[in-house]
C-alpha positions in Angstrom: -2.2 5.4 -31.5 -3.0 9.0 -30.8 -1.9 11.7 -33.1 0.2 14.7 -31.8 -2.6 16.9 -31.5 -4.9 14.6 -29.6 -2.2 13.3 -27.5 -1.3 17.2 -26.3 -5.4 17.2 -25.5 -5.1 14.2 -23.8 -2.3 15.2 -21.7 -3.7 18.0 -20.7 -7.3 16.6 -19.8 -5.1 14.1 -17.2 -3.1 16.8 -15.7 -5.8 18.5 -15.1 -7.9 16.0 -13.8 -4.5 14.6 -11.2 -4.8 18.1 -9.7 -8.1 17.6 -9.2 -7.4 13.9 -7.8 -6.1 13.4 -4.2 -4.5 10.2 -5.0 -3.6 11.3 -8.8 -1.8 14.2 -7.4 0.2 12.8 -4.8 1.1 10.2 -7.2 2.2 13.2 -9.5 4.6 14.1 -6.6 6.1 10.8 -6.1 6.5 11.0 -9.7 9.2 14.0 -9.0 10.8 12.5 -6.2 14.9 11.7 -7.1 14.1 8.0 -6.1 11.1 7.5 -8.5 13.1 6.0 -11.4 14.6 3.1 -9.2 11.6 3.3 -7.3 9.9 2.3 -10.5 12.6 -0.2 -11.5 12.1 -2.3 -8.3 8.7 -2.5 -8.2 8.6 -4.0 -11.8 11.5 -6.6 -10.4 9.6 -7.3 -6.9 6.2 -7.8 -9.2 7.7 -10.4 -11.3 9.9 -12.2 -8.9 6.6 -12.3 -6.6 4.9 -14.5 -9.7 7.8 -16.0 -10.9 8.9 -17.2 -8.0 5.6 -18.0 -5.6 3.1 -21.0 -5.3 2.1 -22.8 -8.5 -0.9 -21.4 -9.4 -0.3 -17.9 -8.0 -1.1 -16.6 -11.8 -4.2 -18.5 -11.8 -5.1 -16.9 -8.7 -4.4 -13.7 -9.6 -4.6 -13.6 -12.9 -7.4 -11.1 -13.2 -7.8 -7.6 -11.2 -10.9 -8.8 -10.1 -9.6 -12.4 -8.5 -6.6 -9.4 -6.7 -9.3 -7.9 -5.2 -11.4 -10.9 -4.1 -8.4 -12.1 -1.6 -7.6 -8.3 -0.5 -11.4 -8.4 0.6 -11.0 -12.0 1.8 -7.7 -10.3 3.9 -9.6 -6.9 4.7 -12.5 -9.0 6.4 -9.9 -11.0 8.3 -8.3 -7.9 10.0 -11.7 -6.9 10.5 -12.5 -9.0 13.1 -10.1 -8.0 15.1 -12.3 -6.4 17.1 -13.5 -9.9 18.8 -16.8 -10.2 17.2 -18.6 -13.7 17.0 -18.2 -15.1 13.7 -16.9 -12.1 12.0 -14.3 -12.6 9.1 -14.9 -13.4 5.3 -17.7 -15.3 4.2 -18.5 -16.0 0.8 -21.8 -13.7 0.7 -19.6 -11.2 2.8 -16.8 -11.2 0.1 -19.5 -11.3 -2.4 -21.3 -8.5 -1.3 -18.2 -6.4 -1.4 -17.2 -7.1 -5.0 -20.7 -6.9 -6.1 -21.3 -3.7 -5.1 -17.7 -1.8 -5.9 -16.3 -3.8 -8.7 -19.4 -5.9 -10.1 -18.0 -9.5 -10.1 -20.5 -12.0 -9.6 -21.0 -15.3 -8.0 -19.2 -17.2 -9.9 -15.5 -15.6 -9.7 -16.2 -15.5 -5.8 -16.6 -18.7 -5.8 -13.9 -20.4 -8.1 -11.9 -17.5 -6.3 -12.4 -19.0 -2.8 -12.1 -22.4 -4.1 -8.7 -22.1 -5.6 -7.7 -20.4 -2.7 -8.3 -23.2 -0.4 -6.9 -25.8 -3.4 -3.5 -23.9 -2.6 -3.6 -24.3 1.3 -4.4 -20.4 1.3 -7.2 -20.2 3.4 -9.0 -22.8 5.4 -12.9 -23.4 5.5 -14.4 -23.3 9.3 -18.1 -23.4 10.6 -19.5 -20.8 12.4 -19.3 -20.8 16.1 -22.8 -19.3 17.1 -24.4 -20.0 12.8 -23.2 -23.4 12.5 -24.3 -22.3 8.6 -21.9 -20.1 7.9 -18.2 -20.9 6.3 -15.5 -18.9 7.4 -12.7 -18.5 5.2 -9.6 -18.1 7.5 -6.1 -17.3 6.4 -3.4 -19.7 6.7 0.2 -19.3 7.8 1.4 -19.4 4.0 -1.0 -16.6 2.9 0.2 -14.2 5.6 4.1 -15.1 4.3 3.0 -14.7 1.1 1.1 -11.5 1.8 4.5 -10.2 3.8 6.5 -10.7 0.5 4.1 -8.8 -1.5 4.9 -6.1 1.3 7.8 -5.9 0.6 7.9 -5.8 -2.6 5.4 -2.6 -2.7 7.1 -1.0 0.4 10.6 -1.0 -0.8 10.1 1.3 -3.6 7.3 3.5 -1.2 10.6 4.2 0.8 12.2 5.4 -2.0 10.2 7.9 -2.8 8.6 8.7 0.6 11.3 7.8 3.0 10.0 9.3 5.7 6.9 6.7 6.1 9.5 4.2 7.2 7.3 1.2 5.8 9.9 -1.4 5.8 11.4 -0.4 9.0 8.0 -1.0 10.4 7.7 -4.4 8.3 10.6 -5.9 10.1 9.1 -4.5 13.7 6.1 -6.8 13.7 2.5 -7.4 12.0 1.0 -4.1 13.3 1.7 -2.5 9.6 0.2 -5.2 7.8 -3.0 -5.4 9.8 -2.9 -1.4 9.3 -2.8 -1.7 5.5 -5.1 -4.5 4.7 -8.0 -2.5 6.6 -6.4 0.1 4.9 -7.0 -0.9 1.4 -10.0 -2.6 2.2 -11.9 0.2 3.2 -10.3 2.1 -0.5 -11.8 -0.5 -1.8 -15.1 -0.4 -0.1 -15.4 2.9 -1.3 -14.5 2.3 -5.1 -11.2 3.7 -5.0 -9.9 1.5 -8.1 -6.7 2.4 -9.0 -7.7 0.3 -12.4 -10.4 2.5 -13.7 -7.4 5.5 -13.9 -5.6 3.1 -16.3 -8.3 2.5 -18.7 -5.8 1.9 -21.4 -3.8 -0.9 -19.6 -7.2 -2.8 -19.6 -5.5 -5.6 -21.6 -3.6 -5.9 -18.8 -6.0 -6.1 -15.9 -8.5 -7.9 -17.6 -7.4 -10.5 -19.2 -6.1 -14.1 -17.9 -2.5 -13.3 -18.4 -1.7 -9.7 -18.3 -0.7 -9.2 -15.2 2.8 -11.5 -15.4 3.1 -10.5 -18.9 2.9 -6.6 -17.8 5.3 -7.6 -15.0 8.1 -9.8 -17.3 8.1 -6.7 -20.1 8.5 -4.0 -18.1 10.9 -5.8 -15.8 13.1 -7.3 -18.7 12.8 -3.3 -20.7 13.8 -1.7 -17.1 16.8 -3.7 -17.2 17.6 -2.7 -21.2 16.8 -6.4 -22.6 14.8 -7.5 -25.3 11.3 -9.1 -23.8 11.2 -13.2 -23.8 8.8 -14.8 -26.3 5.5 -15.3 -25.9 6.1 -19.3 -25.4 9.2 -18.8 -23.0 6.7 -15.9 -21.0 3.7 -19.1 -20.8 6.1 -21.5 -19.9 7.8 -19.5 -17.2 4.4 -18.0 -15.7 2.1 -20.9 -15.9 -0.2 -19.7 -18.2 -1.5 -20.8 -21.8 0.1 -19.5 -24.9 -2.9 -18.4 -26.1 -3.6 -16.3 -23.2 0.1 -14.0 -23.9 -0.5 -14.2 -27.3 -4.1 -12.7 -26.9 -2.3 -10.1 -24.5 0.5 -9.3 -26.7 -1.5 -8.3 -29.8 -3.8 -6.2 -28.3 -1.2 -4.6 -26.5 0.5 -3.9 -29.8 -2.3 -2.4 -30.7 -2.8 -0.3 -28.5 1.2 1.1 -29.4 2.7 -0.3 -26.4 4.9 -2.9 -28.2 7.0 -2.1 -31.0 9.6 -4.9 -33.2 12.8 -4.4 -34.9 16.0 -6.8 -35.9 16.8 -7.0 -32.7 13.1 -8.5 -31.2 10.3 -7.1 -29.6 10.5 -4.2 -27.3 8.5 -1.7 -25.4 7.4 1.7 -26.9 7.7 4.8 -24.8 4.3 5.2 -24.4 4.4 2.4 -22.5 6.9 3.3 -20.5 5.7 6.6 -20.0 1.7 4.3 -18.7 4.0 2.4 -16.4 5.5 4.8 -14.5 1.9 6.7 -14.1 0.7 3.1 -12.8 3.5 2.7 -10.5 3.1 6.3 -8.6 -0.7 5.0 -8.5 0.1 2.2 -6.3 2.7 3.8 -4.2 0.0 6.6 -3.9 -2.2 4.3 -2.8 -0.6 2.3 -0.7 0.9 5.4 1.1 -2.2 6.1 2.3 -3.3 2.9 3.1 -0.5 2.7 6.0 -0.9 6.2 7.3 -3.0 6.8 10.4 -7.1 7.5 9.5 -8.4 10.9 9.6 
């Protein structure tokens, strides 16, 4: 953990750089808006519901930052080829391409990516009309109703801190919002905007089979003033190996976001204090992402 005087360096390095940031200082906004603390609290609810609560496997899937962003591209691509071209849409060198060059994944987590995918009736494999070669990767009818429940879950609290935008009005209207936001965070994608490298501390988190539903079940269970579930009750409940929390859990002790006492484990401030940055990242983010282009 940082000591007082480093931590008052730190701080100030980061505000500094948010002013510098587009993103980092509209996030800094949202972060002052009256309905950022329930903002905050529903987005940790609507994150863990979403893996508690859809398909088996869905922490497999995205267990790992870099498996998130291989089905956004898969998504982006989709919406893509809207505009009527032959044989346009995600591909696995297409998809591969894309995570190659912005995140540096390589073949192998495309692949097992795209694979799973399909295992889970996400997406289904065509041939290509004019390249009978190529293999298409379309979304199915349960991806797009899963994708609409992520939606939700990331537009509610946008509205509370950015009524105006309307999001979930818009939702409810029709399809045109979602289209609009997956090309929308494709393209911030395309051009390396990765709302993970301004978190390098919550790397145990992003990177590591796990972290994602354990962030979400902590911070949705502290949000709500109870102590967190075990580490066997967190597996059990998300899919996921024992080993995999418990691997997640010590580092993020060590790191001084966990702290125990008689009454069990909770989380520290700190971590609190990381969360709420993260959340005004994403609504940041995905402001912008369903806002007309420039």
């Amino acid at each position: 953990m940082l000591d007082k005087e480093t931590y008052s360096a730190s701080s100030h390095a980061r505000a500094h750089a948010d002013r510098a940031d587009p993103l980092l200082a509209r996030a800094a906004g949202f972060r002052e808006a009256p309905g950022f603390p329930e903002a905050v609290r529903v987005f940790a609810e609507s994150m863990a519901n979403f893996r508690l609560h859809g398909p088996k496997l869905i922490n497999k899937l995205l267990g790992q930052d870099v498996r998130f962003r291989i089905v956004c591209f898969t998504l982006y691509l989709h919406y893509e080829d809207a505009e009527g071209e032959v044989d346009a849409g995600a591909t696995y060198s297409r998809v591969l391409d894309l995570i190659s060059r912005t995140v540096g994944g390589g073949h192998r987590v495309v692949e097992t990516t795209l694979d799973l995918m399909s295992v889970m009736g996400l997406v289904v494999a065509e041939r290509g009309t004019v390249d009978r070669r190529l293999k298409l990767y379309r979304p199915t009818d349960p991806l797009m109703r899963l994708l609409r429940i992520w939606l939700e879950g990331c537009f509610v609290p946008l509205d509370l801190v950015d009524p105006e935008g309307g999001r979930m009005a818009r939702l409810r209207q029709g399809d045109e919002i979602v289209r609009q936001f997956m090309l929308g965070v494709g393209r911030g994608l395309r051009a390396r905007e990765i709302l993970t490298r301004r978190m390098p501390r919550f790397s145990c988190f992003f990177d590591r089979d796990g972290g994602w539903p354990f962030l979400a079940i902590i911070m949705a269970e502290a949000l709500a003033g109870r102590p967190l579930p075990s580490r066997s009750e967190i597996a059990s409940r998300f899919g996921v190996s024992k080993s995999q929390i418990a691997v997640v859990a010590t580092e993020a002790a060590r790191l001084g976001f966990l702290q125990a006492d008689e009454r069990g484990v909770w989380v520290t401030p700190d971590l609190m204090s990381e969360f709420e940055r993260w959340v005004s990242i994403n609504l940041a983010f995905f402001a912008a992402a369903t806002e007309p282009a420039i």
